[in-house]
C-alpha positions in Angstrom: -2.7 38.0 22.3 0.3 36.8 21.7 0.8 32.9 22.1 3.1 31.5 24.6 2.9 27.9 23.4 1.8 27.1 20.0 -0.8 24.2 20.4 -1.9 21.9 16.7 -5.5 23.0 17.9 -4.2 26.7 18.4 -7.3 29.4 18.5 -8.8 31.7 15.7 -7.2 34.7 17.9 -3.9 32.6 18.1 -3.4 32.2 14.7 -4.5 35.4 13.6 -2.2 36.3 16.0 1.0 34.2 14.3 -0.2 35.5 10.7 0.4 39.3 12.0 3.5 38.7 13.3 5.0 37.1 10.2 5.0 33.7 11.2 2.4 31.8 9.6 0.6 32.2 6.1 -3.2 32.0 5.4 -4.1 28.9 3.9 -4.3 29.5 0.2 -1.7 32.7 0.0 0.7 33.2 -2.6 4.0 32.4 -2.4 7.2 33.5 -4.1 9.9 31.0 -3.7 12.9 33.8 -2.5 11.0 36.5 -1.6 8.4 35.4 0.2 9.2 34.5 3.9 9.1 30.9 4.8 7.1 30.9 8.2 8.0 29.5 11.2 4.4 27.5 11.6 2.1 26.4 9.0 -1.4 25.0 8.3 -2.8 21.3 7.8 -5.1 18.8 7.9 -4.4 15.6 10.0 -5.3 14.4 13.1 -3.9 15.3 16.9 -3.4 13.6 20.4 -5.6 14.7 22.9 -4.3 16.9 25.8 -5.5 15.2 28.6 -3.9 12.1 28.1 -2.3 11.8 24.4 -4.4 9.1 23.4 -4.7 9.4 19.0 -7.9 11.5 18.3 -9.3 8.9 15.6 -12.6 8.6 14.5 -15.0 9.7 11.5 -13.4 11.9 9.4 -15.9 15.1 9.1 -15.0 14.5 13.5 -11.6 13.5 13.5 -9.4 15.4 10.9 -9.5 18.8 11.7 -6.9 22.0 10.4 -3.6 21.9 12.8 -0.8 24.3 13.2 2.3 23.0 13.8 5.7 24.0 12.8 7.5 24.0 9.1 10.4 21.9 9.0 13.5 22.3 7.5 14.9 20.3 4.6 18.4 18.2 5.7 20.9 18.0 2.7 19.3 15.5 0.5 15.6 17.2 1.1 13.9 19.8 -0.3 11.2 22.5 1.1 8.5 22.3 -0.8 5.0 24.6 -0.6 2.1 22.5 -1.8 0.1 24.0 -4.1 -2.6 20.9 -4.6 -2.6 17.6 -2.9 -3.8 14.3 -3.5 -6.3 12.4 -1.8 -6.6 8.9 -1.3 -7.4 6.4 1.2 -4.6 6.2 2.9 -5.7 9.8 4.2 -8.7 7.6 5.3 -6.4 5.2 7.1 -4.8 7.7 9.0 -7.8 9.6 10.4 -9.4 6.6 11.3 -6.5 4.6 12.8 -7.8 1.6 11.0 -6.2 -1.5 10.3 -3.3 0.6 12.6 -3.0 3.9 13.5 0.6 5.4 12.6 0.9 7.4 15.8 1.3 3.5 17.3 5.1 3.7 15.5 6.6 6.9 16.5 5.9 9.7 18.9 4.2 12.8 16.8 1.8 15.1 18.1 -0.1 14.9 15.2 -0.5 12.9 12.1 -0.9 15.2 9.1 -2.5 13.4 5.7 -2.1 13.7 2.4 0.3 11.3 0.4 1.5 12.9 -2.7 0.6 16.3 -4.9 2.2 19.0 -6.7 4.2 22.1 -5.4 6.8 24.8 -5.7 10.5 24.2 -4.6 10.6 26.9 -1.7 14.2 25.8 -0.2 16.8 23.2 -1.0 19.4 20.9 0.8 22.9 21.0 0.3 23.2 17.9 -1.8 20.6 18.8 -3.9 21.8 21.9 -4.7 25.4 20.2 -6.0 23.2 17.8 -7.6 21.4 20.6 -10.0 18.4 18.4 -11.1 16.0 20.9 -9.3 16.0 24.6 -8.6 14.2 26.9 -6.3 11.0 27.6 -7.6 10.6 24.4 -10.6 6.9 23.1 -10.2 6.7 19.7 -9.5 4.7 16.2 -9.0 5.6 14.9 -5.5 5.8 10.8 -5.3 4.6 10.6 -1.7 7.7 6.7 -1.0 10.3 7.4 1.3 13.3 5.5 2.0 16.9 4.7 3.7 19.0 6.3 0.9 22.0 5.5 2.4 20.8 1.9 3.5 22.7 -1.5 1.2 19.0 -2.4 0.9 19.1 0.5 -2.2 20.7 -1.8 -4.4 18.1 -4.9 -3.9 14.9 -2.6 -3.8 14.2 0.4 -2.4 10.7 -0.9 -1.0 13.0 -3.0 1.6 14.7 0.1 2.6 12.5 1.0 5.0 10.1 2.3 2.8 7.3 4.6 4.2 4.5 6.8 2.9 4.3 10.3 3.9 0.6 10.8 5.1 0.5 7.5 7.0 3.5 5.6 7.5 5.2 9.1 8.1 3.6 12.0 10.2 4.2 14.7 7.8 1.2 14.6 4.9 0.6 16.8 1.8 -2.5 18.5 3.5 -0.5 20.9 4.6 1.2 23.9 3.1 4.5 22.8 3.1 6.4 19.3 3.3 10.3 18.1 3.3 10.7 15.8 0.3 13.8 13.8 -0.1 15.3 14.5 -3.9 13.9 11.1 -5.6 10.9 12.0 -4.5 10.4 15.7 -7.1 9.7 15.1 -10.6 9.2 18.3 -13.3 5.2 18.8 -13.4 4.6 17.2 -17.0 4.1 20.6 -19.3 0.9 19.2 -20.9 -1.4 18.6 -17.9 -3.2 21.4 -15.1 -1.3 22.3 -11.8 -4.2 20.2 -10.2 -4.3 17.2 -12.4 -0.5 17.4 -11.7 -0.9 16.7 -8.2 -4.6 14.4 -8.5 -2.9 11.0 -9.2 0.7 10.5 -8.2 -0.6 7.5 -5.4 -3.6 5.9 -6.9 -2.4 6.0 -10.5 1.3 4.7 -9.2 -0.1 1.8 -7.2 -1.9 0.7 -10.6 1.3 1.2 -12.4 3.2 -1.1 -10.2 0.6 -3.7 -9.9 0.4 -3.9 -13.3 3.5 -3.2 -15.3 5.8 -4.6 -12.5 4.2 -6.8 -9.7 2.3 -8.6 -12.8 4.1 -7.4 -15.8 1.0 -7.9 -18.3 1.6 -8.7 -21.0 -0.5 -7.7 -24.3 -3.3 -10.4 -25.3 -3.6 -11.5 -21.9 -7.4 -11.4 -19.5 -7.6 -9.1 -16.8 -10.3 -8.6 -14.2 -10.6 -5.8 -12.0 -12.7 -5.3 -8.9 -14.4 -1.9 -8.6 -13.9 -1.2 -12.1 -16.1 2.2 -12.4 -14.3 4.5 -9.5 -11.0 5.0 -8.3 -7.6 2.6 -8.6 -10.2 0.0 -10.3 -10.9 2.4 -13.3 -7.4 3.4 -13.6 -6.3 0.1 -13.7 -9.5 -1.1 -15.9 -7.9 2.0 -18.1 -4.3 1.1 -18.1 -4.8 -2.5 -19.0 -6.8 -1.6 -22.5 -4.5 0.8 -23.6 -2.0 -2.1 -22.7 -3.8 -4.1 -25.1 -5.2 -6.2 -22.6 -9.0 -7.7 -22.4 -9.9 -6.1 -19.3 -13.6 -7.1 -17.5 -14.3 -5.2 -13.9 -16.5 -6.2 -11.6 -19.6 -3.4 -10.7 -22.1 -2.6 -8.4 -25.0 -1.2 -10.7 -25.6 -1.0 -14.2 -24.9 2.3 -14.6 -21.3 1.9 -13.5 -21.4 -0.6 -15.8 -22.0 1.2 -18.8 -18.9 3.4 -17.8 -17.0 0.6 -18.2 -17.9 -0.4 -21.3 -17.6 3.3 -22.3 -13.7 2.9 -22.3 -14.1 -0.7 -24.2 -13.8 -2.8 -21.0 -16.7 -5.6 -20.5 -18.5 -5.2 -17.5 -20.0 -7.8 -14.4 -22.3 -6.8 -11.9 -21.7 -8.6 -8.4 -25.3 -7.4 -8.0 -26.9 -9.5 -10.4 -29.6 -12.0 -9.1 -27.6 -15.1 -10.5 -24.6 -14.4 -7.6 -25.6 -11.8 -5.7 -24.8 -14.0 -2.2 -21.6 -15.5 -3.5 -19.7 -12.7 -2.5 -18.6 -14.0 1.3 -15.3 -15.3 3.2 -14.6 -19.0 2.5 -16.6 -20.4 5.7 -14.6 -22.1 8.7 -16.8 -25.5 8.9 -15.1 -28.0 5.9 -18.0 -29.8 5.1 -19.4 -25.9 3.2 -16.1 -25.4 1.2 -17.5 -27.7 -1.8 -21.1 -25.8 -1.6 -19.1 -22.8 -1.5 -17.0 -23.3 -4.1 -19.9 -24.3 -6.5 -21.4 -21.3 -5.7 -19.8 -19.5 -7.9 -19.0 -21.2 -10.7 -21.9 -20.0 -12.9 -19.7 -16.2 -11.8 -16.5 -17.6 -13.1 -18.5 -19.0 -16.8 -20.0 -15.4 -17.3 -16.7 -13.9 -16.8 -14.8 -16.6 -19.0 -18.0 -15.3 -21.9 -16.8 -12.3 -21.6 -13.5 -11.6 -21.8 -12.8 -15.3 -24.1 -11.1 -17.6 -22.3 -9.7 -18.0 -18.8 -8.7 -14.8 -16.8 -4.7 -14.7 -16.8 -4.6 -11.4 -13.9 -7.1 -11.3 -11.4 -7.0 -7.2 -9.4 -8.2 -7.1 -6.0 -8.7 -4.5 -3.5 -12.2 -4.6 -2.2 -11.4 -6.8 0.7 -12.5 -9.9 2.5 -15.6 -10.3 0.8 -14.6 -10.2 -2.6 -11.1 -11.7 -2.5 -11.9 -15.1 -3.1 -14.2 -14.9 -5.6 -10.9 -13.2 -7.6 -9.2 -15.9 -6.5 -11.4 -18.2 -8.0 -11.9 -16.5 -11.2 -8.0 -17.3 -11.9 -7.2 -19.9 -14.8 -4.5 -22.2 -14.8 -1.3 -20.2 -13.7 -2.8 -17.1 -13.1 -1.8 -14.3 -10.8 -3.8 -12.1 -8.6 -2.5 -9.1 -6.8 -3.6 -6.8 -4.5 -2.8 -3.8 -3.1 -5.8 -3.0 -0.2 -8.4 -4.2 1.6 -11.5 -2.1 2.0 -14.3 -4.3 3.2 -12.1 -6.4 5.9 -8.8 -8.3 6.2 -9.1 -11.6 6.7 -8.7 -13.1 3.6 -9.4 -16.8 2.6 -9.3 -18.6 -0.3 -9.8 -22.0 -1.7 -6.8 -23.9 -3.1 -6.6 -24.9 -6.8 -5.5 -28.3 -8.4 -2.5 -29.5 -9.9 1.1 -30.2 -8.0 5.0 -29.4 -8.2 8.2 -30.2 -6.5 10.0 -28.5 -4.1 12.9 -27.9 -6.8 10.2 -26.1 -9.6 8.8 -24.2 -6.9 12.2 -22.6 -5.3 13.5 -22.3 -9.1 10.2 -20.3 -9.5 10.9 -18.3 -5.8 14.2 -17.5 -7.2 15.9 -19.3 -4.0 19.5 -19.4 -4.2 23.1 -19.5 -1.8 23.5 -17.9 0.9 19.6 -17.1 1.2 17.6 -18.1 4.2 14.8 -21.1 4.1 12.3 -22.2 6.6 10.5 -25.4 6.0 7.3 -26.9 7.6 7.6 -30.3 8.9 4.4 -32.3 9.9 1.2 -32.2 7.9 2.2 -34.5 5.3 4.1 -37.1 8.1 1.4 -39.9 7.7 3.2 -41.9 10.4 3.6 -39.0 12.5 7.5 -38.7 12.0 8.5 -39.4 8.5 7.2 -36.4 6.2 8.4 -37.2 2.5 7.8 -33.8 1.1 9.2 -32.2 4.1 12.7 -33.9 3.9 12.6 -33.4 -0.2 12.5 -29.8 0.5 15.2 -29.9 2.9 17.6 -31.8 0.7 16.8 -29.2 -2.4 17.2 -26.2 0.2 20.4 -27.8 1.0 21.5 -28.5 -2.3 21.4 -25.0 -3.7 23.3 -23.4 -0.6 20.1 -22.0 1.5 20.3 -21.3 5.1 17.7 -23.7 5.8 15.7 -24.1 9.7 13.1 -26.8 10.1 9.7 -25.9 12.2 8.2 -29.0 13.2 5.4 -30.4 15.2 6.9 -33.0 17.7 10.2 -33.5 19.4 10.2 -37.2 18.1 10.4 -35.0 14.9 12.9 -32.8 15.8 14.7 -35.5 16.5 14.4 -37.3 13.7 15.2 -34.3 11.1 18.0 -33.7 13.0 19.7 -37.4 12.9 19.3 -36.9 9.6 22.4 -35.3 8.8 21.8 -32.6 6.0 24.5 -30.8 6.7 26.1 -27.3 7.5 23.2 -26.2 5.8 20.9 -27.0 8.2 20.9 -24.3 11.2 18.1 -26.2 13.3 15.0 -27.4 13.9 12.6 -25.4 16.2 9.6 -27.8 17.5 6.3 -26.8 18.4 5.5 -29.0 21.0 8.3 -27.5 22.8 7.2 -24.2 22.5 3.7 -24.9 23.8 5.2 -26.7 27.1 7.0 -23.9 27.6 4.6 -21.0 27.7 1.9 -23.3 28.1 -2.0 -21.2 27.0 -0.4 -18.5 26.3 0.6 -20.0 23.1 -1.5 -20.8 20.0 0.2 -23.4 17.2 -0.2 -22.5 13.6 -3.8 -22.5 12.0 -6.2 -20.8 10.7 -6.4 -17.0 10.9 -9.2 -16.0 13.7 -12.2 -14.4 12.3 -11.6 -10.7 13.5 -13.7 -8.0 14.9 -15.4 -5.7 12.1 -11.9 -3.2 11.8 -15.0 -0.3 10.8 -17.2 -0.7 14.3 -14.6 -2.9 16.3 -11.5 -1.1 15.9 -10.3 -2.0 19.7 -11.4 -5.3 19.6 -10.3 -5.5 15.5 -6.4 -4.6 16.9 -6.5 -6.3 19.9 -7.3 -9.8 17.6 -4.1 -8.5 15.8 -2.0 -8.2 18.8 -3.1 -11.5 20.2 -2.0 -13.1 17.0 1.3 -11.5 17.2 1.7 -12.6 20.6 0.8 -15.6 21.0 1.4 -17.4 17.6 4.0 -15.2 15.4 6.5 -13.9 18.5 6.9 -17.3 20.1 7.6 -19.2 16.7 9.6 -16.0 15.4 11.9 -15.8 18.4 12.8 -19.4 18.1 13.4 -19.4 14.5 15.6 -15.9 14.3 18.8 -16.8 15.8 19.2 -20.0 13.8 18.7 -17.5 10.4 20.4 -14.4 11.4 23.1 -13.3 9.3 25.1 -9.7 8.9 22.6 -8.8 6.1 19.5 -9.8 8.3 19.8 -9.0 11.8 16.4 -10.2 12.3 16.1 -13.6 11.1 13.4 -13.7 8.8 13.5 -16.5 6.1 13.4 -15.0 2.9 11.6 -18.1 1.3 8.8 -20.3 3.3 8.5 -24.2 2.4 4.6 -24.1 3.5 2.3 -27.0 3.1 -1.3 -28.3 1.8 -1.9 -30.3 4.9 -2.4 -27.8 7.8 -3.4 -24.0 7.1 -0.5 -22.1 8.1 -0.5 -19.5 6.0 -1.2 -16.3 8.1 1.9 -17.4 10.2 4.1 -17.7 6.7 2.9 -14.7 5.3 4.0 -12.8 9.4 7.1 -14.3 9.6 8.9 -14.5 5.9 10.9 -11.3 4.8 9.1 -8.1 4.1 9.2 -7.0 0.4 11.3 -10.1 -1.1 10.1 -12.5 0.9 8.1 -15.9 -0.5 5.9 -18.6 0.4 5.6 -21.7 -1.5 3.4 -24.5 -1.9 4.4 -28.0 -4.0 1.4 -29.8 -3.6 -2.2 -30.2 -4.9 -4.1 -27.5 -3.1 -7.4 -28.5 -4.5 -10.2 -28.8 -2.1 -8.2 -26.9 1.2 -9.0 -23.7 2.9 -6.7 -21.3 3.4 -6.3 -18.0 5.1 -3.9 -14.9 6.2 -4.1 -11.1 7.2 -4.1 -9.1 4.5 -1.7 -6.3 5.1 1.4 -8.5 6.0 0.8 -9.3 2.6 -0.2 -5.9 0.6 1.6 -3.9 2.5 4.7 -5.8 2.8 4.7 -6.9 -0.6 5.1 -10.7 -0.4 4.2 -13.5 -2.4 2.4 -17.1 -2.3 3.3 -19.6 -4.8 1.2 -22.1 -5.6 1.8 -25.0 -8.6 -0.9 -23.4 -10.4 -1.6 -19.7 -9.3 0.0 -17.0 -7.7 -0.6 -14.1 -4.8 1.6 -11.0 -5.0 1.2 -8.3 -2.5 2.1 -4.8 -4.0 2.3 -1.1 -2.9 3.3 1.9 -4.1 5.7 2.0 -6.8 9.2 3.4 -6.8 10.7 6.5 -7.8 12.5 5.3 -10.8 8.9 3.5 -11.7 7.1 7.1 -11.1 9.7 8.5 -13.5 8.4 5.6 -16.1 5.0 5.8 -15.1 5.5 9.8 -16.2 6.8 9.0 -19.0 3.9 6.6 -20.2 1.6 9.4 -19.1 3.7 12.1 -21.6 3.5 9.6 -24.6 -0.3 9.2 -24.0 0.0 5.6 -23.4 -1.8 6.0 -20.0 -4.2 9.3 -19.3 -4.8 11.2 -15.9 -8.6 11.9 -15.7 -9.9 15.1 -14.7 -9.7 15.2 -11.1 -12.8 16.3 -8.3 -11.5 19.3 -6.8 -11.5 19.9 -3.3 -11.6 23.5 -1.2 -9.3 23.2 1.8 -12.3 23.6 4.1 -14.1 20.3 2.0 -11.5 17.8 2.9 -13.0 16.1 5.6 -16.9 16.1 4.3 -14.7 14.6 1.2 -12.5 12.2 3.3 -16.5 10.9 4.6 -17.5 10.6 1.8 -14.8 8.5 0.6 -15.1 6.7 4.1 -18.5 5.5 3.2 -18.1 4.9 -0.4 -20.0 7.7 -1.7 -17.7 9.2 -3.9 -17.8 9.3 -7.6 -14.8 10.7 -9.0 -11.6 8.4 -9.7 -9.4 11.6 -8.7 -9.8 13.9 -5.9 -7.0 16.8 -5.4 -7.4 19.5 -3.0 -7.0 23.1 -3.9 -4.2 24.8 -1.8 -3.1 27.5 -3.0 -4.2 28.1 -6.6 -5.7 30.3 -7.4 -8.3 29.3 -10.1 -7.6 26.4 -12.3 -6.2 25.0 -15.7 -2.7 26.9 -15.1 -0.1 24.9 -16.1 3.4 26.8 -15.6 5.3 28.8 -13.4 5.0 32.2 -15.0 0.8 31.4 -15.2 0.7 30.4 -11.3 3.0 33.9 -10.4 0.6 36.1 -13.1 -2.5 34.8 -11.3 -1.1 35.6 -7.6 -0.3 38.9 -8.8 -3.4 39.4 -10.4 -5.6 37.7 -7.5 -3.8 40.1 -4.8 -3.7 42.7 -6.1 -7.8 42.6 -6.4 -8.2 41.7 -2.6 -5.9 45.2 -2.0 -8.5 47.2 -4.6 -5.7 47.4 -7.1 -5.9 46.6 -10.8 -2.7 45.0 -12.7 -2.2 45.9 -16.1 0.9 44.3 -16.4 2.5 41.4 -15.1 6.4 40.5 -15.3 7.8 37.5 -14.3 11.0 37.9 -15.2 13.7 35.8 -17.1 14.6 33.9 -14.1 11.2 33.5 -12.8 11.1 36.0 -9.7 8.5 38.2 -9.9 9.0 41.7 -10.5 
């Protein structure tokens, strides 16, 4: 029968129904860019609302993800059309079905989410302005870098990660797990000639993430130490990969000796987190102070082993496994060494213990960049020994001042607020917002700045996990936020987010810093000896929004995705040979979500999975291959035999 309404969760009979009428392909058919119809609906994988009452169908993926219909958009003037032919998978397909930290159907109004970020495809239509442009035609194969942004936004010009970036497959509703996507122009580059169709679309995210992490959020250098969590599988191997052939001495962390040998394989040294000498050390920084030292010497003996191995003191530290073994990376730093991270797998609470040395408040905004016109925030309290007069506090003020920062004061006490402000810094200053004030006023619905909360398990929890983030929100970062935006709002910054954080060793306010300062550019920076102090955030207002924490002595950068201009470079490193795509684990449509479980629980092996759309066998590289095995393929299933193929000059098939 024909369908009146066409539902994501439409019947066998529906759909067979839409396929004889023209309007939507099989998964896996052919498809000839110009002669081929493109169909009103299409196929993919994703997740849906319910019907009864719209609540997000999350959950396990072999449950949750199931294949939708839903309708093929068009592409607007600076998008193209593009029909997937193989798409990546990752975990941010893993974050979408599940809903967990967030799920994405909480920031816009979609009736499904469809995953997939990233892949490799066929230009079946194009916009207006990319047509005038004449970088891509109809039918060029390309590699699809899943980043999207405000093209037209001023933000452009500073970065395009602060241009409202999103990811299709999560932070967007339209995935790569379906047969066709809208892509905005940056986002196509040519399929490199020397690789498969599939390995073409197997490592766009994972192997760009490493690529920014390394080559831009760290910028290794050759000669330096690198360690690497999760080194056998995955991002960890790529990275572990990339930093040798960078000319790094790269160690990753294991789970089994056998992954360790794979390592080693590829001329990295290997550490097992399993081994009987540190097996327990792998835990959160407990909450009681008088454990920090016990905890702390805990792992030294891990940190000597890993010193052994690589030669010296680890210069990068690479983290994505999560709560658990964050601050043992941490840890493992040397003296001015940098960690990033770019996930959080086992929780997102992180803590960490501070390391020793000091700075001033002018070395640390010269490191933070900090310069006119920007906007500062500095804490005032924890190092006021009197309870008013807080030396550090008011240095930082005068260098804000000095250099032509918007600067706004949070402090603890209105006899502090007053006493900042008789002060007299200036036009500078834009006010102080107190904290005692704050708490009258709403009274226990307020929390002050502290430690993070230990959350809910985000894997069993996941209510209770975002209800712990809301709360946060609510009660800690909105009340402080609200007061603090109109004194930093500017045309630029309609928000009024400081773009630099003046945070302090005395009082752990990190996971309020790391909320409030300015996604993508934003910084938070420490003067003073952190040695012997706990502190602690929420992981993904750092990762994911890409800010830092500057310490005297070490270094915390979130990072993402890279950029279209660094997937160009990336491409480029992968043409000269300077950085290899590995064989990828190839999916049938019909295996993605046993595949996405398997992922879920950490039982997969591969480093690359791609899913098999619509290709049909692989190792073809080109155009004319892909059109010569359609032919060939359909004209078996009609009992036909080809004995000749032609492609034609221009590509169309004849």
């Amino acid at each position: 029968p024909k369908p009146k309404s066409v539902q994501p969760d439409a019947s066998a009979e529906e759909r067979a129904a839409l396929i004889d009428e023209g309007k939507l392909l099989p998964m896996g058919a052919s498809f000839f860019p110009g002669i081929t119809p493109i169909p009103e609906y299409q196929l993919g994988y994703g997740v849906m609302r319910s019907h009864e009452d719209g609540t997000p169908l999350h959950g396990d993926p072999e449950v949750a993800e199931k294949e939708l219909v839903f309708p093929t958009p068009s592409p607007s003037a600076n998008e193209a059309l593009v029909y997937i032919l193989a798409s990546e998978m990752n975990f941010n397909d893993i974050w979408a079905i599940t809903g967990i930290p967030v799920s994405p159907f909480d920031a816009r109004d979609a009736d499904v989410q469809v995953t997939g970020s990233g892949g490799v495809g066929i230009v079946a239509q194009l916009g207006q302005d990319l047509v005038r442009e004449g970088r891509l035609s109809v039918g060029d194969i390309v590699t699809i870098y899943s980043g999207q942004s405000e093209l037209m936004a001023p933000d452009q010009g500073l970065d395009p990660m602060a241009a409202d970036f999103r990811i299709q497959g999560y932070e967007r509703n339209d995935g790569s797990h379906a047969q066709f996507l809208t892509v905005q122009g940056p986002q196509l580059h040519a399929k490199l000639p020397g690789i498969s169709i599939e390995e073409a679309g197997s490592y766009g995210l994972t192997m760009g993430t490493i690529h920014r992490a390394l080559y831009n959020t760290l910028a290794i250098e050759p000669g330096k130490r690198l360690f690497v969590e999760g080194a056998s599988t995955g991002t960890g191997y790529d990275c572990l990969r990339s930093a040798l052939s960078s000319s790094c001495a790269a160690l990753g962390m294991v789970s089994s000796a056998d992954r360790g040998e794979r390592v080693e394989a590829v001329g990295g040294h290997a550490i097992n987190r399993k081994d009987s000498r540190w097996a327990d050390i792998f835990t959160a920084v407990p909450d009681d102070p008088n454990e920090w030292a016990a905890w702390e010497a805990a792992g030294e003996a891990f940190v000597a082993e890993a010193e052994k191995q690589v030669g010296g003191q680890i210069d990068y530290s690479v983290s994505h496994a999560g709560e658990t073994a964050f601050p043992r990376s941490f840890q493992l730093l040397g003296e001015n060494g940098v960690l990033t991270f770019y996930g959080a797998s086992s929780g997102y609470r992180f803590t960490f213990m501070g390391k020793a040395g000091a700075s001033s408040p002018a070395a640390q905004f010269s490191k933070a960049g900090l310069r006119a016109g920007q906007s500062l925030l500095v804490v005032y309290g924890p190092g006021a020994e009197d309870g008013i007069v807080d030396p550090v506090a008011i240095e930082a003020i005068e260098v804000g001042c000095q250099r032509g920062a918007q600067v706004a004061v949070l402090v603890d006490t209105v006899s502090q607020r007053e006493f900042v402000t008789s002060l007299g810094f200036g036009a500078q200053m834009k006010g102080v917002v107190s904290l005692e004030e704050i708490e009258r006023r709403l009274g226990d619905e307020f929390d002050p700045p502290g430690p993070f909360q230990k959350m809910p398990n985000p894997f069993t929890e996941s209510a209770a996990f975002k209800e712990s983030v809301r709360a946060f929100s609510d009660r800690t970062l909105k009340p402080i936020g609200s007061a603090i935006a109109p004194l930093l709002r500017n045309t630029l910054d309609k928000r009024g987010l400081p773009d630099v954080v003046f945070e302090r060793a005395g009082r752990d306010g990190l996971a309020l810093a790391t909320s409030l300062v300015k996604p993508n550019v934003g910084k938070i920076v420490y003067s003073e000896d952190l040695k012997g102090a706990r502190f602690s955030f929420y992981a993904p207002q750092v990762w994911m929004r890409q800010r830092r924490i500057l310490m005297p002595t070490a270094e915390i950068r979130g990072t993402h995705l890279n950029t279209a201009r660094e997937f160009a470079e990336m491409q480029e490193r992968i043409a000269a040979g300077h950085i290899s795509v590995l064989p990828p684990t190839i999916i049938p449509m019909e295996g993605v979500p046993e595949a996405h479980q398997a992922m879920w629980e950490n039982r997969h092996a591969g480093a690359n999975y791609v899913a098999m759309h619509a290709l049909p066998r692989t190792n073809l590289k080109s155009r004319d291959e892909l059109y010569r095995a359609w032919a060939i393929r359909d004209a078996m299933e009609r009992g036909e035999t080809l004995t000749k193929v032609d492609t034609g000059s221009a590509g169309a098939l004849q």
